[in-house]
DRENLO-439650 format. One line per field, with one value per atom (N, C-alpha, C): x, y, z; atom name; residue number from 0; residue in one letter. Coordinates in nm, 4 decimals, padded with zeros to 6 digits. Layout:
c1	X,...
c2	Y,...
c3	Z,...
atom	CA,...
seq	NUM,...
type	A,...
***
This chain:
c1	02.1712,02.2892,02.3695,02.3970,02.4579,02.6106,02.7282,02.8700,02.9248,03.0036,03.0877,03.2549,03.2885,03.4650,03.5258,03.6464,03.6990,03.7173,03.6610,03.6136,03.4994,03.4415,03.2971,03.2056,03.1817,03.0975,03.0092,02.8882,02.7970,02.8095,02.8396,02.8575,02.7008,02.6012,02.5045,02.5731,02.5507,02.6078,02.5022,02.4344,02.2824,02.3428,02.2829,02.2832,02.2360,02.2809,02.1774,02.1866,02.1635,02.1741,02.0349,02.0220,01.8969,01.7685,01.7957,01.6766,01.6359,01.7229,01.6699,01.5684,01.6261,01.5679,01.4577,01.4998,01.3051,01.2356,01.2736,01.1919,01.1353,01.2318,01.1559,01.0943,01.1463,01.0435,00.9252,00.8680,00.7697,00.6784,00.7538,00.6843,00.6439,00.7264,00.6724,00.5879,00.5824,00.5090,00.3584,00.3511,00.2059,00.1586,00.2642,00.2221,00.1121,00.1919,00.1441,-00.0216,-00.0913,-00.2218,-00.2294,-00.3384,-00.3308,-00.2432,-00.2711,-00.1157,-00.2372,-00.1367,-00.2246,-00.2041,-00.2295,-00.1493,-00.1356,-00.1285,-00.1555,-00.0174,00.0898,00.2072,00.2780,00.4075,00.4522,00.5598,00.5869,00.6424,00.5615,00.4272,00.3002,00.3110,00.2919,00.2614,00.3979,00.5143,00.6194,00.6287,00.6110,00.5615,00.4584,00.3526,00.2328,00.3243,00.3670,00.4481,00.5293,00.6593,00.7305,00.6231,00.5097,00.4624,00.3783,00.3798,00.2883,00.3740,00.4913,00.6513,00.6671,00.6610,00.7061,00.6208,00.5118,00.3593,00.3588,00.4404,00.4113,00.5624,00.6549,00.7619,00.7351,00.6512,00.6023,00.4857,00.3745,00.3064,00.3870,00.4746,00.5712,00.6310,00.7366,00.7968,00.6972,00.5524,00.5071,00.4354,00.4222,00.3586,00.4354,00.5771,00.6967,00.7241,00.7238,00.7492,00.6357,00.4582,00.4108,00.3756,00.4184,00.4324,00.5982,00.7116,00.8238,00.7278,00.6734,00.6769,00.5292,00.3984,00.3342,00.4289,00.5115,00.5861,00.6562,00.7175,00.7995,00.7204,00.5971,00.4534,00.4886,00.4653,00.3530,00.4988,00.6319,00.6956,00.7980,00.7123,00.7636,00.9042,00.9241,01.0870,01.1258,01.2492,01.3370,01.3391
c2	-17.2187,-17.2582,-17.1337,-17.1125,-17.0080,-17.0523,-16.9940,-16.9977,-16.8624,-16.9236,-16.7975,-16.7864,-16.6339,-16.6508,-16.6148,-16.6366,-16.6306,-16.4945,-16.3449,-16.2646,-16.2655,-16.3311,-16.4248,-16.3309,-16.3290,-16.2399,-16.3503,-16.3230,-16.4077,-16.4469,-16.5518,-16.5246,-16.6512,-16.5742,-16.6699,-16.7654,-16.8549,-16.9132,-17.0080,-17.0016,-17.0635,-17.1431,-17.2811,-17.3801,-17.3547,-17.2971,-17.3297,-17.4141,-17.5377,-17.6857,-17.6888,-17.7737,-17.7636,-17.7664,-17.8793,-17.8844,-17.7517,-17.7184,-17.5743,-17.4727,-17.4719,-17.3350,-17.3640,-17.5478,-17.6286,-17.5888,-17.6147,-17.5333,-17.3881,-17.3063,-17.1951,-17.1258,-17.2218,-17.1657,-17.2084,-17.3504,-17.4208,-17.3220,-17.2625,-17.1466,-17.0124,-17.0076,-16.8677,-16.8926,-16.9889,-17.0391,-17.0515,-17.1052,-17.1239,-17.0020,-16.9021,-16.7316,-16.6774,-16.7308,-16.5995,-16.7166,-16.8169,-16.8532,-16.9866,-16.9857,-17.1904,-17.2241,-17.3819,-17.4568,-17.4466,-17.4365,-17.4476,-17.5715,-17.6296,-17.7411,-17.8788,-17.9771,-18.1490,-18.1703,-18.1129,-18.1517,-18.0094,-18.0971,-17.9651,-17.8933,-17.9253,-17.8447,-17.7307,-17.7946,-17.6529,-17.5567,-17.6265,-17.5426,-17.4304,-17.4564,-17.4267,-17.2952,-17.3264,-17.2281,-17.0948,-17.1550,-17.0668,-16.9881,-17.0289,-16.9588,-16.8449,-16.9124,-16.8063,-16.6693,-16.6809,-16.5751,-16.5064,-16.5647,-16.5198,-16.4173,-16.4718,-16.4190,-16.2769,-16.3008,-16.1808,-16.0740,-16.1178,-16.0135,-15.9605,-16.0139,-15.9376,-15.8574,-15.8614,-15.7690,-15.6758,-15.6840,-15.5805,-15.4524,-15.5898,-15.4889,-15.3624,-15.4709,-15.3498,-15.2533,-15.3120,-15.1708,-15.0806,-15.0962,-14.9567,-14.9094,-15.0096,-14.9140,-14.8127,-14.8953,-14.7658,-14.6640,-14.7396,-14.5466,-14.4624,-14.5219,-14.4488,-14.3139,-14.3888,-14.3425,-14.2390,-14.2930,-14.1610,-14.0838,-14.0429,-13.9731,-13.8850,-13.9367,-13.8582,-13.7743,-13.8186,-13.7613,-13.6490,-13.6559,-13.5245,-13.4347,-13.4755,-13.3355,-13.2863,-13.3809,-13.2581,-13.2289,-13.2098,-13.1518,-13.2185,-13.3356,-13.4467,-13.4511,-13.4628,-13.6190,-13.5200,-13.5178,-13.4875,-13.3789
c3	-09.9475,-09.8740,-09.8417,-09.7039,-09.6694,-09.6470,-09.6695,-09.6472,-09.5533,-09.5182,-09.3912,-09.4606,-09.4982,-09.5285,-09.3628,-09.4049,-09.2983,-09.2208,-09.2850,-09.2014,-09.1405,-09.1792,-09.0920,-09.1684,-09.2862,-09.3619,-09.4241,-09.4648,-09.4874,-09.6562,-09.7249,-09.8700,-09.8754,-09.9712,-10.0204,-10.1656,-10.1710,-10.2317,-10.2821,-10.4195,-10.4669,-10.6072,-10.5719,-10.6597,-10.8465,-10.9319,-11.0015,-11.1038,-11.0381,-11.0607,-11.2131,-11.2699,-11.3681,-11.2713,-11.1731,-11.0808,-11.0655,-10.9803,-10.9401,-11.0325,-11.1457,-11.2469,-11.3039,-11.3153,-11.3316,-11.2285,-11.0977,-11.0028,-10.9983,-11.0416,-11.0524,-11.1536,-11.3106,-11.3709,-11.3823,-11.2444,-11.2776,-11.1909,-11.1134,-10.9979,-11.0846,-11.1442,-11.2603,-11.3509,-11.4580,-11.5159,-11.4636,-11.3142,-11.2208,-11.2369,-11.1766,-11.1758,-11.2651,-11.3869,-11.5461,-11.5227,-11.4915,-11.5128,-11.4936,-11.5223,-11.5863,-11.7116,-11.6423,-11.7506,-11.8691,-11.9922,-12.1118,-12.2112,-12.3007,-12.3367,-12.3155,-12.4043,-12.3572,-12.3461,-12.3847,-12.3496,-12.2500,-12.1835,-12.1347,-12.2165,-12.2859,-12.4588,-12.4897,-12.5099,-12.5399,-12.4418,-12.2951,-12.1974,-12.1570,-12.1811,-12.1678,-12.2879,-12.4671,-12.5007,-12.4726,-12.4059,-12.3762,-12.2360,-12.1662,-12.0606,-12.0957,-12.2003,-12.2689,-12.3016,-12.4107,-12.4804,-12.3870,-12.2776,-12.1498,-12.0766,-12.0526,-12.0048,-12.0897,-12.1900,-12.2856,-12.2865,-12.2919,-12.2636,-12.1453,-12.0596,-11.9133,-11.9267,-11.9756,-11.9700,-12.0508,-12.1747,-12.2571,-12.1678,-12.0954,-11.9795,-11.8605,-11.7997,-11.7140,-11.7682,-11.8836,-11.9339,-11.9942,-12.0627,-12.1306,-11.9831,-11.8682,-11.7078,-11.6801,-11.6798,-11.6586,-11.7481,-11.8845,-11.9799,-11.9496,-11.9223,-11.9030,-11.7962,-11.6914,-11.5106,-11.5340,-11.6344,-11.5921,-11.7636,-11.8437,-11.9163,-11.8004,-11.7081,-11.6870,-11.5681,-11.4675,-11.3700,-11.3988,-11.5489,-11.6384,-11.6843,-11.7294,-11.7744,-11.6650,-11.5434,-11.3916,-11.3525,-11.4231,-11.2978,-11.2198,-11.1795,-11.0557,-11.0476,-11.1780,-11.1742,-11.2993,-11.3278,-11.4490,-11.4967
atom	N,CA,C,N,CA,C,N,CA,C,N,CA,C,N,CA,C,N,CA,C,N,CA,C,N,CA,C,N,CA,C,N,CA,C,N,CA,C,N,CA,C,N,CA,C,N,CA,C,N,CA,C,N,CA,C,N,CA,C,N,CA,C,N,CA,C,N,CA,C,N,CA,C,N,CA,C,N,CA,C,N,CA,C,N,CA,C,N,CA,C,N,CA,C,N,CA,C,N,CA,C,N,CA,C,N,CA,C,N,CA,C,N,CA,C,N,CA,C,N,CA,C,N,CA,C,N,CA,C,N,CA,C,N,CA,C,N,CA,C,N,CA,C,N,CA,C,N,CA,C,N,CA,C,N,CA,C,N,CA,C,N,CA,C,N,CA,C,N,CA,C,N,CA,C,N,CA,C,N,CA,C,N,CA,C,N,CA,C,N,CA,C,N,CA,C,N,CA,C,N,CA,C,N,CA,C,N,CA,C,N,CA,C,N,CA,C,N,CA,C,N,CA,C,N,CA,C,N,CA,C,N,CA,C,N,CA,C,N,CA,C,N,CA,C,N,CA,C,N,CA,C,N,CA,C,N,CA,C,N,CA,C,N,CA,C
seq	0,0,0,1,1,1,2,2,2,3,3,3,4,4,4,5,5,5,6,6,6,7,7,7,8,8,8,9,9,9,10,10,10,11,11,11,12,12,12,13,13,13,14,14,14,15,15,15,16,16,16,17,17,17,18,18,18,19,19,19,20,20,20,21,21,21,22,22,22,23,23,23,24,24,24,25,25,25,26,26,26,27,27,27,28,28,28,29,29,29,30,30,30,31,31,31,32,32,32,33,33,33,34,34,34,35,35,35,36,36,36,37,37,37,38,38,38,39,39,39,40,40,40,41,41,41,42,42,42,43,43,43,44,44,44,45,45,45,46,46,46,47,47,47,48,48,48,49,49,49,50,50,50,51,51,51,52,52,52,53,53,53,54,54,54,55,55,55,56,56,56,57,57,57,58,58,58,59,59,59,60,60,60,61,61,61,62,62,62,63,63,63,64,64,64,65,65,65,66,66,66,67,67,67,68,68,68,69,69,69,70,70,70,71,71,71,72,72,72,73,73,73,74,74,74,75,75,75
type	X,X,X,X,X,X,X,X,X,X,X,X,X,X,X,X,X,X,X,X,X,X,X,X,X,X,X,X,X,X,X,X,X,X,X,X,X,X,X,X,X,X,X,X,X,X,X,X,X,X,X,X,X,X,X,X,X,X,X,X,X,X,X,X,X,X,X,X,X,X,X,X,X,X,X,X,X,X,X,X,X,X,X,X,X,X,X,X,X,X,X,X,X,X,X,X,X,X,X,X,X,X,X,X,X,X,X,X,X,X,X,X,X,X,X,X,X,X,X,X,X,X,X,X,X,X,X,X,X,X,X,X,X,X,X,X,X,X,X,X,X,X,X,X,X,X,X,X,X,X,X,X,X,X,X,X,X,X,X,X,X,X,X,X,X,X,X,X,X,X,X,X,X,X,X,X,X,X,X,X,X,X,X,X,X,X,X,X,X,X,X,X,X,X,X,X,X,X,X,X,X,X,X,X,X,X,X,X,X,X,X,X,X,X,X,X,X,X,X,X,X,X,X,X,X,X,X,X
***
């Protein structure tokens, strides 16, 4: 939902109603694989530790990529 103030500037203005965040964590959740689990309690767990494993993946990509950029020089 987009809103206009009265300098006619664009203000986004986003719901985040429960619907909504069910919506997107049902979209993130799809992301990390298949659903795992006979309930969606399980599957909702398996998401979380799936969730956490992939923020653990990015951040050691990134310490690894700024610590090789500082050997060669690059950056810092």
């Amino acid at each position: 939902m987009q809103c206009m103030n009265t300098a006619g500037t664009i203000i986004v203005n986003i719901d985040w109603s429960k619907n909504v965040i069910a919506k997107w964590w049902r979209i993130w959740a799809k992301s990390l694989g298949e659903k795992v689990g006979e309930t969606d309690a399980q599957a909702n767990a398996v998401a979380v530790i799936r969730t956490f494993w992939w923020v653990v993946h990015i951040l050691t990509c990134f310490a690894i990529i700024i610590h090789n950029t500082t050997k060669l020089g690059w950056w810092g």
